[in-house]
C-alpha positions in Angstrom: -2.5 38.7 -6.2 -3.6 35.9 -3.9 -6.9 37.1 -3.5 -7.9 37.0 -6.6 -5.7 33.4 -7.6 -7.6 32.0 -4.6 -11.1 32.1 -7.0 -9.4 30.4 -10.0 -10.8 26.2 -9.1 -14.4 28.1 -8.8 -13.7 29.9 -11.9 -12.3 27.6 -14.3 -14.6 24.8 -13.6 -17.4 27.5 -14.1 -15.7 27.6 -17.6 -17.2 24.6 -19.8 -20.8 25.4 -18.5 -19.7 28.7 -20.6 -18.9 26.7 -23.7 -15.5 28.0 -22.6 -11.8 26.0 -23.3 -10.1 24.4 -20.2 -7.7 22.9 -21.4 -4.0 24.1 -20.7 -2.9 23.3 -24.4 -5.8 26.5 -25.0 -4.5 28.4 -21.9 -0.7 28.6 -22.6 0.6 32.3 -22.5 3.4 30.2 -25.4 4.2 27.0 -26.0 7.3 25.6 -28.3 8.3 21.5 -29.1 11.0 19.9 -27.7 10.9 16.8 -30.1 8.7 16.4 -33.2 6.0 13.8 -34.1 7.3 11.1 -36.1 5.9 8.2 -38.3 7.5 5.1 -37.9 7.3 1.0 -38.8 6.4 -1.1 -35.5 7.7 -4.4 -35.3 4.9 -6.6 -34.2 4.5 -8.7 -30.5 5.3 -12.4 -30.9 2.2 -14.5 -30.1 -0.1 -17.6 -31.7 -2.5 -15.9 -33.9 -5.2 -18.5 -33.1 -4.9 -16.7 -28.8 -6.5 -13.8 -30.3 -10.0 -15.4 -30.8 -10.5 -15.8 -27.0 -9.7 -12.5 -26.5 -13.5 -10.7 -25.1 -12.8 -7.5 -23.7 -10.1 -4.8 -23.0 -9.9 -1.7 -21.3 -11.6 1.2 -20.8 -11.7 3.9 -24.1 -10.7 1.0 -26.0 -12.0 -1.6 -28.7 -10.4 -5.2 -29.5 -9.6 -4.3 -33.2 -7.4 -1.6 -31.6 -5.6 -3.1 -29.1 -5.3 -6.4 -32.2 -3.7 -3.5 -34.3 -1.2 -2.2 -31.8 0.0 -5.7 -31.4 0.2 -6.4 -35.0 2.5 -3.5 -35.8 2.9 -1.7 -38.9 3.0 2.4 -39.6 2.5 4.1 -36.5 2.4 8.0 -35.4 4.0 9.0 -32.5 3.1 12.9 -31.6 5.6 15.8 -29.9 6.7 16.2 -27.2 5.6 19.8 -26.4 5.8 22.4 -23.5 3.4 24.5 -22.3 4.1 27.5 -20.7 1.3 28.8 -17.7 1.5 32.4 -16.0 0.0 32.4 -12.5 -0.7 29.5 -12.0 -2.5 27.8 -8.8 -1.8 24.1 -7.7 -4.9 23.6 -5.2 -5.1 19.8 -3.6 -2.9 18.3 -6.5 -4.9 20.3 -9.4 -4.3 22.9 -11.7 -5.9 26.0 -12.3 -5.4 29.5 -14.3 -8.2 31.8 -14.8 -8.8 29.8 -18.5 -7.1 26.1 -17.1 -8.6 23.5 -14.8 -6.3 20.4 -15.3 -7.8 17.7 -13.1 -4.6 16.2 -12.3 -4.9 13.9 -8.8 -6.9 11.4 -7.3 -8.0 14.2 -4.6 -11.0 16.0 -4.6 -11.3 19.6 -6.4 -11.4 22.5 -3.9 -13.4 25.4 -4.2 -10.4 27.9 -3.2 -6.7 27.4 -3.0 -5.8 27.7 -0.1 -4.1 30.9 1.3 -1.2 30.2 3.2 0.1 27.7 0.5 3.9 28.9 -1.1 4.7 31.1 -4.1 7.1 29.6 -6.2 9.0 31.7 -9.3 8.8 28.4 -11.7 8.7 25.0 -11.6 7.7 22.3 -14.5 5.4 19.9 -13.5 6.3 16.0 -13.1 3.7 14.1 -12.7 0.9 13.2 -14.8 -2.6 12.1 -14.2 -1.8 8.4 -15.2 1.1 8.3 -13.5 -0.4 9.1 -10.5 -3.3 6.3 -10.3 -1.0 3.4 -12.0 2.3 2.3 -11.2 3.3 1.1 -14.3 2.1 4.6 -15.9 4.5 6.2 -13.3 7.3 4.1 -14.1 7.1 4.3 -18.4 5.7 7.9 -17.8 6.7 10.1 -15.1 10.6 9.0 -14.4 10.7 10.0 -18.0 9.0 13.2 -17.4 11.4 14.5 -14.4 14.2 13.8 -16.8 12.6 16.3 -18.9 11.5 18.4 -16.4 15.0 18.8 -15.1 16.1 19.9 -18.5 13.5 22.7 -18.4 13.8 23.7 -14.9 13.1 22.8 -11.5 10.5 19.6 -11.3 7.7 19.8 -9.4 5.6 17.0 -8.1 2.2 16.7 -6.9 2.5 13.0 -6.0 2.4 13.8 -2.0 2.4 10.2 -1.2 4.5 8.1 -2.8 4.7 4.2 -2.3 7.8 2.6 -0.5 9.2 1.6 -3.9 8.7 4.6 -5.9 10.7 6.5 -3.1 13.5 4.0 -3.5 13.4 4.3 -7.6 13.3 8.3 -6.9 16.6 8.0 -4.1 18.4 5.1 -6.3 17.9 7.0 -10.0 18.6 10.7 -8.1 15.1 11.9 -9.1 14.4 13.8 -6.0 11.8 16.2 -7.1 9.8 19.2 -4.5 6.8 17.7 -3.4 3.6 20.3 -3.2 -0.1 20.2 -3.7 -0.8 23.5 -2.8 1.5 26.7 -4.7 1.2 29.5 -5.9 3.1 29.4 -9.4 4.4 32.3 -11.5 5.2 30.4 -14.2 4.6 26.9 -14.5 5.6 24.6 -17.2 3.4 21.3 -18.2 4.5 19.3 -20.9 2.8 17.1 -23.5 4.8 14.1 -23.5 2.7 10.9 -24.0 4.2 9.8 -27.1 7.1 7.4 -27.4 9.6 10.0 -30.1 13.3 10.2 -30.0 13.0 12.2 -27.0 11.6 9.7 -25.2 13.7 7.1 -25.9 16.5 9.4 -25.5 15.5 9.7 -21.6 14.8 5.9 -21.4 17.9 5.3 -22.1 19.2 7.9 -19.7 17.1 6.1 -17.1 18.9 2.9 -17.9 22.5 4.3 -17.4 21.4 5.2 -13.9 20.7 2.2 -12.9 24.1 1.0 -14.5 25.8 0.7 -11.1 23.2 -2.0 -9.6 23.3 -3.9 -12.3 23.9 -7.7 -11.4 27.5 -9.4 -12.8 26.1 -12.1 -14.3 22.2 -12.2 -15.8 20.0 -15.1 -14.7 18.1 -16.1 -18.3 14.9 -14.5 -17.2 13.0 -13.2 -14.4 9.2 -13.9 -13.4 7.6 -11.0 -11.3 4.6 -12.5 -9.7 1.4 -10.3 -10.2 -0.2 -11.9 -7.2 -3.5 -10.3 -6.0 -1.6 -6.7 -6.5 -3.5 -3.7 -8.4 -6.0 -4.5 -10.3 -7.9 -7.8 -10.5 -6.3 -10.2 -13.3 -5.8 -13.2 -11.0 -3.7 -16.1 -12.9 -5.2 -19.3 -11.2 -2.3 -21.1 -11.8 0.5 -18.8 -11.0 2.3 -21.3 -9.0 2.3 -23.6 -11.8 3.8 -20.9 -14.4 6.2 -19.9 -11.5 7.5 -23.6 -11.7 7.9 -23.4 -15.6 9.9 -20.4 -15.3 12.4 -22.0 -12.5 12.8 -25.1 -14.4 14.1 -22.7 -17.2 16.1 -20.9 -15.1 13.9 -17.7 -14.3 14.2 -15.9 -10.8 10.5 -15.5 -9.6 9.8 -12.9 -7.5 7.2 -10.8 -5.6 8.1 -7.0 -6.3 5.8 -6.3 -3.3 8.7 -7.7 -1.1 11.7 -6.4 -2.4 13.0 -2.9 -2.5 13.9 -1.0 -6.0 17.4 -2.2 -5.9 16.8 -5.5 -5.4 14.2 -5.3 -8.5 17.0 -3.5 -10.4 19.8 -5.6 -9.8 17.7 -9.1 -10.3 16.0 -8.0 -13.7 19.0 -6.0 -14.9 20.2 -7.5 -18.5 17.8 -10.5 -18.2 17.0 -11.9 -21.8 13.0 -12.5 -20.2 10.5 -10.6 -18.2 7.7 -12.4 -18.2 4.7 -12.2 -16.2 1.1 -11.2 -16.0 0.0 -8.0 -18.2 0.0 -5.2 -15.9 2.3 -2.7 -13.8 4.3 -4.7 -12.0 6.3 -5.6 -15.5 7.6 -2.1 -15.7 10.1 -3.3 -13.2 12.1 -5.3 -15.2 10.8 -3.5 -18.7 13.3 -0.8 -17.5 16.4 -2.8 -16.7 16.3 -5.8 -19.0 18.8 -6.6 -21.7 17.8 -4.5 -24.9 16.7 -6.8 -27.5 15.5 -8.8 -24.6 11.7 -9.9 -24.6 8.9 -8.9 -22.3 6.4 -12.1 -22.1 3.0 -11.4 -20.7 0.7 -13.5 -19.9 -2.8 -11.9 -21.0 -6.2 -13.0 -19.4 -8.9 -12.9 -22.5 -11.4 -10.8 -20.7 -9.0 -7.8 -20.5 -6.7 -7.6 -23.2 -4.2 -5.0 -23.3 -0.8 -3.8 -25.0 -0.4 -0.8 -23.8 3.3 -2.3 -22.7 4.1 -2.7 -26.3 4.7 0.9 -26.8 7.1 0.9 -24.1 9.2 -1.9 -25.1 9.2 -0.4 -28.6 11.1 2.6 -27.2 13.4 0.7 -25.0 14.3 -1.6 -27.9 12.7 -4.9 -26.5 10.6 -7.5 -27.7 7.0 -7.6 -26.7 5.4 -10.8 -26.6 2.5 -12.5 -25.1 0.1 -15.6 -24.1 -3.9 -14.9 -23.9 -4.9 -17.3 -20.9 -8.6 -19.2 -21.0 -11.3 -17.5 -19.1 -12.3 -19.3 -15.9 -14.8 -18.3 -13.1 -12.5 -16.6 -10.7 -10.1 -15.1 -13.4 -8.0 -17.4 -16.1 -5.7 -19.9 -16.7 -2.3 -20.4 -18.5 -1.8 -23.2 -20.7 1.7 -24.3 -19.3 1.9 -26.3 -23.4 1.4 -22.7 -25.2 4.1 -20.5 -22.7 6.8 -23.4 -23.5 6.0 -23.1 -27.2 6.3 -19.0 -27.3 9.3 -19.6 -24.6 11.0 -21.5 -27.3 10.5 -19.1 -30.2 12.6 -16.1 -28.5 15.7 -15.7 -29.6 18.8 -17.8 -27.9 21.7 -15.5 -28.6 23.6 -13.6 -25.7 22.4 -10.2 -24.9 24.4 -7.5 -22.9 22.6 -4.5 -20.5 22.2 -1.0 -21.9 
């Protein structure tokens, strides 16, 4: 059967050219839900309505009446969560391929075969996702989620082959140990839909949060700062160090997740009332371990707005909140004036981990 499997990333990419379905919602031998869509009401993010006229971009795929009405709030769909079930399946340099799937999963470049000596695995349900494999943050708010799910399925299977310091540590520390290929041969091979933030989602947050239970610090510092730094992508805050001094003079930890290991992270930003920081992955860190009803502040430079983040803390059960900086010539600026006044608006009242 190798033979033949060994063909499928020529053949299925040969497929669209055919007017021919790729995808592997289309290529499922069955497929059944796990958790089913919901509608819900949700809250809004805390912010000065007058920030959002400097806003004058965001991200890719998306428009700035979009991103306005996530943080606005209001009814809001969240889909399944939904498995899909693949019969003999080939994972070929971190992609995915039947004879009717090509799931272009990894940063890697698409082969032409698979390659021949590569194992042959019974089952396995895949943990990683295409996002979480190009964005920290992604991997953080998507894929720890996912192996929770996978390991309910089955045996998780992950085609992130190589994993940063920290995500290693967060792996060890939350016992998320996954096998690592990208190259099998799969029998049967499970990938799951499971973008949207339902009950089952916010079920496996939660379990995430109990794991990290046992590094959680005695006594909470009011907030924590996580310097964004020149880290990712570029969304440089010229006046970091000035923020950073705010946020000590209120009582804030401020540190560099680049220089600590997961446990520290987990153990600093566990049941803090504050994350705050600038937009972008390096939030997820204490997004995960903060106190729920706690508040997620980010500090948002106008030419890339984005709260993406929002649907995370909406699961979790924390407040998103933010500041839009003004534009400047080598990236933006924080009004020190503005953050105080948000600062001041968050709720006071002592908040317990969970």
């Amino acid at each position: 059967m190798r033979g033949p499997r060994r063909l499928y990333p020529t053949l299925s990419r040969l497929r669209p050219y055919l007017r021919r379905p790729v995808a592997f919602a289309t290529g499922a031998a069955r497929s059944w839900q796990l958790s089913p869509a919901q509608r819900v009401d949700a809250p809004p993010a805390l912010f000065d309505p007058a920030d959002l006229q400097r806003i004058t971009g965001v991200t890719a795929d998306d428009t700035i009446p979009e991103q306005v009405g996530r943080a606005q709030g209001g009814p809001t769909s969240h889909g399944p969560t939904v498995a899909y079930e693949l019969h003999d399946a080939v994972i070929a340099n971190g992609h995915v391929f039947t004879a009717e799937v090509y799931y272009r999963l990894s940063n890697a470049k698409v082969p032409l075969l698979a390659r021949a000596e590569a194992p042959r695995l019974a089952e396995a349900v895949l943990a990683t996702t295409p996002y979480g494999i190009r964005y920290f943050g992604h991997w953080m708010g998507d894929d720890l989620p996912l192996h929770l799910a996978a390991r309910d399925l089955g045996t998780p299977l992950s085609v992130l082959a190589n994993p940063s310091p920290q995500q290693r540590d967060y792996l060890r520390l939350l016992g998320l140990a996954a096998d690592v290929t990208c190259d099998a041969y799969v029998d049967r091979l499970v990938i799951l839909d499971d973008t949207a933030q339902n009950t089952y989602k916010q079920q496996r947050f939660r379990r995430l949060r109990e794991r990290a239970l046992p590094y959680r610090r005695a006594e909470p510092v009011p907030g924590v700062m996580l310097l964004r730094g020149a880290a990712g992508a570029n969304r440089a805050l010229i006046n970091e160090n000035e923020i950073a001094d705010l946020a000590r003079d209120r009582g804030f930890l401020v540190l560099d997740p680049t220089r600590i290991d997961a446990e520290q992270l987990v153990r600093a930003c566990s049941g803090v009332q504050i994350v705050l920081g600038v937009e972008g992955s390096q939030l997820l860190n204490g997004l995960l371990w903060m106190a729920a009803g706690g508040t997620v502040v980010a500090l948002q430079p106008p030419q890339r707005f984005c709260v993406v983040m929002k649907d995370w803390c909406d699961a979790i059960g924390t407040v998103y909140a933010f500041v839009i900086g003004h534009a400047t010539d080598s990236g933006f600026r924080i009004d020190p004036d503005a953050l105080q006044r948000l600062l001041d608006r968050l709720p006071t009242r002592s908040l317990t981990p969970s």
